[in-house]
Each structure stands twice: as C-alpha cells, then as structure tokens.
N, C-alpha and C positions, 0 to 999 in steps of 0.2 A: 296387280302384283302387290301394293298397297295393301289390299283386305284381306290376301294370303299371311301377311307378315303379325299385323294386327290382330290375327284371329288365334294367334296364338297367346296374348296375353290377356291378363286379368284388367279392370278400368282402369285403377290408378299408373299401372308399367302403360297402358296403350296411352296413354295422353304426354309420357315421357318419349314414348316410341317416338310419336307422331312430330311432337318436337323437334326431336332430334333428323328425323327426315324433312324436317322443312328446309336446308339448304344451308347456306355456310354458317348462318347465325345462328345454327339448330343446337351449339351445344348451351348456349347462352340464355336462348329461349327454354329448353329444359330446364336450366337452372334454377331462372322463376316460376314456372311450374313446379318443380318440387318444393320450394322454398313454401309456394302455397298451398302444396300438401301436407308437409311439416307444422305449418300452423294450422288447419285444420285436424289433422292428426301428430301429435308429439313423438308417436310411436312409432313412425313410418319410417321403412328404411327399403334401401335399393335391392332387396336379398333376392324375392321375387323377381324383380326385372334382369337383372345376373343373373340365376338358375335355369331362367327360362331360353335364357339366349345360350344357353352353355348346352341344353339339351341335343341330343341329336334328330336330324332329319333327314326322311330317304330322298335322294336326288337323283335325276337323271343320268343314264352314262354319256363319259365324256366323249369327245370325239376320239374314234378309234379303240372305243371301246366298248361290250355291250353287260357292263358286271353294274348293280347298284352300288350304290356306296352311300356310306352315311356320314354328314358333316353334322359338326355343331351349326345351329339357327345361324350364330353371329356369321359366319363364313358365307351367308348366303345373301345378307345385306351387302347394297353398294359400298365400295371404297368407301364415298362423303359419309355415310352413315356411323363408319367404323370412328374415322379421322373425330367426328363430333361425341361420340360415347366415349373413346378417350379422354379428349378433353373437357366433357362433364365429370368422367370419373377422376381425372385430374382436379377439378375445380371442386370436387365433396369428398374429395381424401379423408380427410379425417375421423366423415361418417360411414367411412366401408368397411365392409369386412374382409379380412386381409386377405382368408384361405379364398373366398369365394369370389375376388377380384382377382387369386393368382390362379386360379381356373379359368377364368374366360381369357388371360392372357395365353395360357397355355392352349386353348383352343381357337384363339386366334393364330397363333403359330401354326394351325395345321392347315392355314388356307394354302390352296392349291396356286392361287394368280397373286403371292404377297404384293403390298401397295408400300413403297416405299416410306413415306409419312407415318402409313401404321405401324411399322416395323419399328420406325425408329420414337415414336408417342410408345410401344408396350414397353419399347425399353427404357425408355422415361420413367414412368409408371413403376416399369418394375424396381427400380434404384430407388427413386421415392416412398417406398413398399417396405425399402431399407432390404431388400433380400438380394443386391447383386452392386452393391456399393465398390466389391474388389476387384468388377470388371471394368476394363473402360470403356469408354464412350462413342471410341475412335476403333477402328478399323486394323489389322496390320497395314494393309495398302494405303488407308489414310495416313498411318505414322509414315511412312517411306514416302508418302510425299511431301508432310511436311519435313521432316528433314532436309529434303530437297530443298526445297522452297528455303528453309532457313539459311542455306548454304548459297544459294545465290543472294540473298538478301546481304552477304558479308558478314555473318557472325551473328548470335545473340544476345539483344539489347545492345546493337550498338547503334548509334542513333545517325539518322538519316537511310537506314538501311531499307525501308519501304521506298521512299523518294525516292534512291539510284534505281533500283529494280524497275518500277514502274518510268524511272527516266529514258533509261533503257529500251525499253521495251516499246516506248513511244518513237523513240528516234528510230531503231528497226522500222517500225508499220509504217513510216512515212510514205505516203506515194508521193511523182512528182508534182499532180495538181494541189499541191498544198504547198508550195515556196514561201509563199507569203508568209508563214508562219515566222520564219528564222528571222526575221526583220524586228522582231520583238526580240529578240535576242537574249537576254537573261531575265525578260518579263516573263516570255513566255515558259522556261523553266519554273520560277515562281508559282504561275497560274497552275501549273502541272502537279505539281508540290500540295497545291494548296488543296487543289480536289483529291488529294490523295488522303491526306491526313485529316479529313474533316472527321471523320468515324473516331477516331482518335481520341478525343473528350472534345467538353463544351470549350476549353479555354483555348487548343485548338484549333478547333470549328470558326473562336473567334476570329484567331489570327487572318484563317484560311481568308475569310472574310475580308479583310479589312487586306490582302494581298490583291486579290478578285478585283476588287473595287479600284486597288493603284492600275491594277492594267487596264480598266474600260477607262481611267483616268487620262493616264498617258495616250490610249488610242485617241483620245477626242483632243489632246493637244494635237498631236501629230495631224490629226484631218484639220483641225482650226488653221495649225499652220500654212498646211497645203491649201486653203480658201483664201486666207488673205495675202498667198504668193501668187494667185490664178488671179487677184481680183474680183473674186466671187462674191457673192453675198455671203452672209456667216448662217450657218445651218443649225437648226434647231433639234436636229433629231439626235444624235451624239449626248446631250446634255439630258434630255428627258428619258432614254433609256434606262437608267438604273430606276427611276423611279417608280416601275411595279415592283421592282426588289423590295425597296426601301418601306416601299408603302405595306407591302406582306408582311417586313419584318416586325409590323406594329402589332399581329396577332401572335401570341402564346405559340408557341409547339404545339401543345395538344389541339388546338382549335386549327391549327393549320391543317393536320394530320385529317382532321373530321370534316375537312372544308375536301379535301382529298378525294375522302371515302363517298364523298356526296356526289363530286363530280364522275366520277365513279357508277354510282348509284343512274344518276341522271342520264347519262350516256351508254348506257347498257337499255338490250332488245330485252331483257330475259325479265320475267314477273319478278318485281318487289316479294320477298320474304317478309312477314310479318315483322322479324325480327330487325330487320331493319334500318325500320324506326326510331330503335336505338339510339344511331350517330344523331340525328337532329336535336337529340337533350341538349348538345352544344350550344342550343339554340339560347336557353336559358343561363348560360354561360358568359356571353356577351353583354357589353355594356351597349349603346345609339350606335356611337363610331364602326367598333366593331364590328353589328350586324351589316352597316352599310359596306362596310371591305368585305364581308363574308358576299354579300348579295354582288357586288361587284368583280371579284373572283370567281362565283359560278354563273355570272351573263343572267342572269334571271329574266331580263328583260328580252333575251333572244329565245327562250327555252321556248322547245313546240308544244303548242298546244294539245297535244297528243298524250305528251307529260306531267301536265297538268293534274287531272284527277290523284293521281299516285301520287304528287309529289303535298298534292295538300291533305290527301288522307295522310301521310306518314307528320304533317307539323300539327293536323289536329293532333293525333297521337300524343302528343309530346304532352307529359305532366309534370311538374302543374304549368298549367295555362301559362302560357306567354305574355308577357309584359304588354302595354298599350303602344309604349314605343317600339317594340321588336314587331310587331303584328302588321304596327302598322309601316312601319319600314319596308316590310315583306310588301306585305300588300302591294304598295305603292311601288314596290319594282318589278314584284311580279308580274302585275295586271293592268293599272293605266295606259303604256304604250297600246299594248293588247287592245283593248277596249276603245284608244281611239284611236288609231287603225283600222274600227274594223269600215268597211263598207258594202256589206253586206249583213243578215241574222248572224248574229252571233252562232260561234260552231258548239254541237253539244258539252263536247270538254272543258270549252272554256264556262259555258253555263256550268255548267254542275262543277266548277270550281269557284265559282265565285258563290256559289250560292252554299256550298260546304262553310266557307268562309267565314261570311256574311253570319251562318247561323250559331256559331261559337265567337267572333270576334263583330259585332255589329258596329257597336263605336270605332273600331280604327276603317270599317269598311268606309263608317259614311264619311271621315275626315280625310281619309286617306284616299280613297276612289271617286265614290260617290260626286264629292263636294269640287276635286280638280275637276273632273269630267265635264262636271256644270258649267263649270268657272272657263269651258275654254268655248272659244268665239265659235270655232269651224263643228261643233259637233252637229252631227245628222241623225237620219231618222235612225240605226242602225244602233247609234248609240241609245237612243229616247228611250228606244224598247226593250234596251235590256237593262236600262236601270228602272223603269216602270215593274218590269218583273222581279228584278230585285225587291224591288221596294215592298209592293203586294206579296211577296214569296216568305219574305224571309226576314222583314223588320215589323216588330211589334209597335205599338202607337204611341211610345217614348220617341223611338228615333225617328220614325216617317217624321216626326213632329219637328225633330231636330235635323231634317232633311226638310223638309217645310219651309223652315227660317233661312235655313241656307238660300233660296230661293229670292228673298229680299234683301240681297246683297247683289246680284251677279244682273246682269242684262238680260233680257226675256228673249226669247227667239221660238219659232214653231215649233221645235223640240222638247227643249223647256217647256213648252205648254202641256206639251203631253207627258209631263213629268207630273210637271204640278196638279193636272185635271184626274191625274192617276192617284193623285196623296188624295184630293177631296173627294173622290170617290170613294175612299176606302173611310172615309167618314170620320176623320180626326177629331181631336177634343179640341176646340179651338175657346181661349180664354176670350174674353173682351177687347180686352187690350191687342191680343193678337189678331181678332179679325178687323178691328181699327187699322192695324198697319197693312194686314192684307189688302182693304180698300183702298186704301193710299197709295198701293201698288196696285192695283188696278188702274186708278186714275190720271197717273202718271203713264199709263203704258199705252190707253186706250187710242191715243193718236200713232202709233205704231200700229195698227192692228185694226182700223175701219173694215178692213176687210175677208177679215180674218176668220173661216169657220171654223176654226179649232176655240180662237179666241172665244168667239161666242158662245159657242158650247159649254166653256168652263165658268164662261158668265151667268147660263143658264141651272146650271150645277150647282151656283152658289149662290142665285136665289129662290131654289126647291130645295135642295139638300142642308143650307145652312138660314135658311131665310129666318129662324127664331133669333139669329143673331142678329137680324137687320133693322137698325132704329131710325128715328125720323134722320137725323144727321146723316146715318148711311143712303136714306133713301134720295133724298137730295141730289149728295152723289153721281150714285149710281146711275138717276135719270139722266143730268147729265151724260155720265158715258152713254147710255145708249141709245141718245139721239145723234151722237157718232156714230151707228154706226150704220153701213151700208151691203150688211149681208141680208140673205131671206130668214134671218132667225130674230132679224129686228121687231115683227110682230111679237111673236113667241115669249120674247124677252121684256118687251113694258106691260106683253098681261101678265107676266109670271111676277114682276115688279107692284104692278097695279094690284094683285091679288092678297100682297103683305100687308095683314093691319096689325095696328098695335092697343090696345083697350088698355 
C-alpha cells in the first residue's frame, strides 16, 4: 500500500511523503527533511507535493454500492497521515501558498469517514490562512454547554467557582468504601481544591503544592500519634514518601515532560519511529545530578534486555555527542547490574548494546563498566568473556592500554586472567616502564596461581609475544616465578625463557 501511495510523487514530495508516514513524529521528521531541501535547493516549495495529493483517484465502491467514484489522493491516506500534513503544513505556514493549501483543505472536507483531529487541525489551518477568522472555533452545542457549565460554576469570574463544582461533584460520587476520607475533614477539601486549580497558572500550581504537601504532613502526624499511643515503634515509611515528589521537583518542567515521553517510548510493544530520537536531546540538557534522577525515574537498571538495542541506537542518535559524564552515568546504570548478573553468555541484545556503546563512547565504557566489573570480587567466567570481547571488538590500542593499567590495581583472579591474556594477545604497545610494572605483577601473584593453566599460558604469551621487552633484571625474575610453578607448561615456559638473549 505504501509503494501505491509513493508512486505517485516526484523524489523530493516522496521523501516528505515517506516522512510524514513514519508515525507520530512524522510531522516533525518532514520538517527536517524539507528544511534540508530548502538548503540544498532555495527554491523548493511544497506546490508539487499539495497538487499532487489534491488530484483525484478512481476507488473502489463502497459497501452497498457498485458506482466508481473519485476522491482526492489526500482522502485515501490514513487518518495519522493527514493529522501529520497538517501539522507540517501548520509548522511551514508562511512558506505556502495560500490558494493551493485552501484546496487540499477543501478536498480534505470531502472525505467520506471525517477524523475528528483533522477536522478540527483544517479548521486551524484555515483561521491561520486568515480566511475564516469570523467563525468560531466552538460548536452551537459546545456554546450550550458551556453556558451550562458556567451556570453551575455560580457565575462568571467569580472566584472559587471551579472548586464548589468540582467539590460537589466529589461528595456526590462518594461510595461508602471510602469513609475514611471525611476524617481529614477540611484537609481533605483543601487537597480537592488544590488538584483542581493546578492548570490554573504557575503561581497556583504553587500553592496547590505546598496544600498537598500540609495533608501528606498532617497524615504522618496523625499515624506518629497513633504509634506512640499503641507503644509501637515509630515507622519510617510516612516520613520518606514525599521524597520521590521532592526529589522530581529538582528537574525543569520541560525535562520532566521528556523523562515522560521516554518512559512512554520504553514501555510500548510497537517499533521506535526514527523520529523519536528526538526526546533523548534532553539528554544534553542535563547537568551529573540530573542525568542521575533522569536514569533513576526511568529504572534503567531494571529495563529488559530486549530494549536494549532501541534504546541505544536512539542515544547514539543524539547530536552532538554526549558529555563524558552523561555517557558515563548512562552507562553505568544502564549495564553494570546487567553484566554482573549475568551467569550465563551474555544474550545477543545485550551484546550488541554494549558494543554500539563501546564504539562511540569508549572512555566512559572503560571507567564506567569495564573497570567496576574488574574491580568486583565475585565476577565469573560469563562476565571474562564478554568483556574480552568487548575489548578485542571495539577498543582501539589507546584504551585496551588503558584497560591494561586498570588491571594493576584490582586483585587477579581466573577471570581476570583471561581478560588480561586477551589485552596481550591483541598485541599492545607496551612502554618500558609499563612492562617493569607488568612483571611486578606477575611476581607478586605468582604464588596465587602455582597451579594455574590459564596463568601460565599468559606467562607463556609474554615471553613469545612480548620477549623483546625482557632484560636481564626481568629474566631473573621471571625465573624465579617459574620455578613456582607446578602445571605441565613448566617445561614450555623456562625454554621459552631460556631461548631470550640480549647482545
């Protein structure tokens, strides 16, 4: 249906078409689309893509009838479709042409199934157009009901007049499983009041606010009192409830709104739309703190791994690049639990999310993931091998290096080994200085690990792979360790040793 619609326009209309049918953010995404048409071409305007949708086309008959009939294109587009052309035509007003945008409105009034949004977006449109400024905007049946409405309210402009209505109306709906209520007795009018008038303005909103807060106040007196007349212990839960309130109220509006649209975004079955993406610019919006409340309001740490891939294409996405703190904020609440949790291979989504990551943000990967991961006692094989693959995948030989060093900090363990045996395989640049400390950690570790065939093997590694590094002082060493040690690679090991000369 798709290549039916599209085959009627020329390139530039079919890449607005196409747009505009990607889904709710279809009018948004057109916009940047044409915007980089406009700079590409100065001379580009919507006339084609209007003319063409205004044309007509023969359609099947309808039910209970067998006569053709011809509609305009637009008419045969989905609902979403229309609701989005609107609203781009809304959002490039200035650059339309008047007659040839009062024609597809007009041809949109002939659709046979109106959609209420688009009826009431052409009449938008058409007021905006300035050609129906002396109609209103209201209904007869809407004015008769606000009248109505007014007249129970008690007058115009008089004040309190939302509050009694809605007071009203509450005491009506009451059932009797709700008694408890009236026990708060003029709090609870208040709290009633205060959600009413929030829409009201900011100042308000304030109030409503700062009413809200006297009643969760008063309630936790009232339970404190009832504990210390039972002889109870004094309860903590009373006291910490407002605290997701409060702690919210430290993000902006706007950022609360797009924390919103995310969880939104997150918690829906249906494909990510390109457009998206969008809400996450937020992301660049935030200061440390505030990522941390953003990432703490959407649970990032519980999110399924299933969500994954989506949710990190859409922050790649985000231009310009994210801050080292923001990235790495994310990171580290997104994926750590994840990662050590697992106890099994890691699942494909979470692979191909870490490694999306990894390959645009590598510094916050290794500080952020990488380096806790190391740093914790209980990690197993499950974790070894997917930061091995990390490592090999998707860090160049700056950071393995700096994922390297990391390593002469933390406690060795069989895992760790095969982390580290995976950095020197991949053949790092290793200074002087740095394979000095390397040995050092060897040395220290080597009585851990007499028995060790992982160990050995990466002893073996680093005196083939790195043996130009090795001076008499290292060879010393070295021998030492590995007359500790007691695996079948002991041979292997002092001729691979024995075979290093220095001239």
């Amino acid at each position: 249906m798709t290549d039916f619609f599209l085959g009627h326009f020329d390139g530039q209309s079919k890449l607005l078409v196409r747009s505009l049918m990607s889904g709710v953010f279809g009018a948004h995404r057109a916009l940047e689309v044409f915007h980089r048409q406009q700079r590409a071409d100065p001379y580009m305007t919507l006339s084609n893509l209007l003319e063409t949708l205004c044309r007509h086309e023969i359609t099947a008959p309808e039910a209970g009838s067998n006569t053709l009939t011809a509609k305009p294109l637009v008419c045969l587009f989905p609902a979403l479709f229309k609701q989005n052309l609107l609203s781009f035509m809304y959002l490039v007003q200035p650059g339309l042409s008047g007659p040839t945008a009062l024609h597809l409105l007009k041809c949109l009034s002939q659709d046979s199934l109106p959609n209420p949004w688009v009826t009431a977006l052409c009449g938008q449109l058409e007021r905006s157009l300035a050609t129906q400024h002396d109609r209103p905007l209201h209904t007869s049946l809407c004015t008769k009901r606000l009248k109505v409405l007014s007249q129970r309210l008690g007058g115009f402009g008089e004040p309190g007049g939302w509050t009694k209505c809605f007071s009203c109306q509450a005491v009506e709906s009451e059932c009797p499983g709700v008694s408890d209520l009236y026990e708060l007795g003029t709090q609870r009018k208040r709290k009633g009041s205060s959600v009413i008038v929030e829409s009201d303005g900011e100042e308000m909103g304030q109030h409503s606010k700062r009413m809200k807060m006297d009643v969760c106040e008063n309630e936790r007196k009232e339970k404190d009192k009832e504990k210390e007349s039972t002889g109870r212990s004094k309860c903590d839960t009373p006291t910490e409830t407002p605290a997701p309130d409060s702690s919210s109220d430290v993000l902006p509006e706007h950022i609360k709104a797009s924390v919103l649209q995310i969880k939104e975004l997150l918690e829906s079955q249906t494909e990510w739309d390109q457009s998206c993406t969008d809400v996450f610019k937020v992301l660049n919006e935030c200061d440390p703190s505030q990522v941390e409340l953003l990432c703490s309001m959407l649970s990032l740490p519980d999110l399924s791994e299933q969500t994954l891939p989506r949710l990190c294409s859409s922050i790649l996405s985000v231009s310009p690049d994210l801050s080292y703190t923001t990235a790495a904020t994310l990171i580290k609440s997104l994926l750590v639990e994840k990662v050590l949790s697992l106890s099994e291979p890691a699942s494909r989504c979470l692979v191909s999310a870490m490694t999306s990551l990894c390959g645009q943000y590598p510094r916050p990967m290794c500080h952020a993931l990488i380096k806790p991961v190391l740093e914790e006692k209980d990690i197993g094989h499950p974790q070894a091998e997917l930061l091995s693959r990390l490592i090999e995948g998707c860090l160049d030989s700056h950071y393995r290096l700096l994922v390297f060093q990391m390593t002469f900090q933390i406690t060795w363990s069989e895992p760790v080994l095969s982390v580290i045996h995976s950095l020197l395989d991949s053949k790092i640049v290793l200074s002087e200085e740095l394979f000095t400390q390397f040995t050092e950690q060897l040395v220290s570790h080597v009585p851990h690990f007499t028995k060790s065939v992982k160990f050995a093997k990466m002893m073996l590694t680093v005196l083939t792979k790195y043996s130009s590094h090795v001076s008499e002082a290292h060879k010393n060493s070295l021998s030492n360790c590995l007359m500790l040690n007691e695996t079948f690679l002991k041979k292997s090991l002092l001729a691979a040793l024995k075979r290093i000369t220095h001239t």
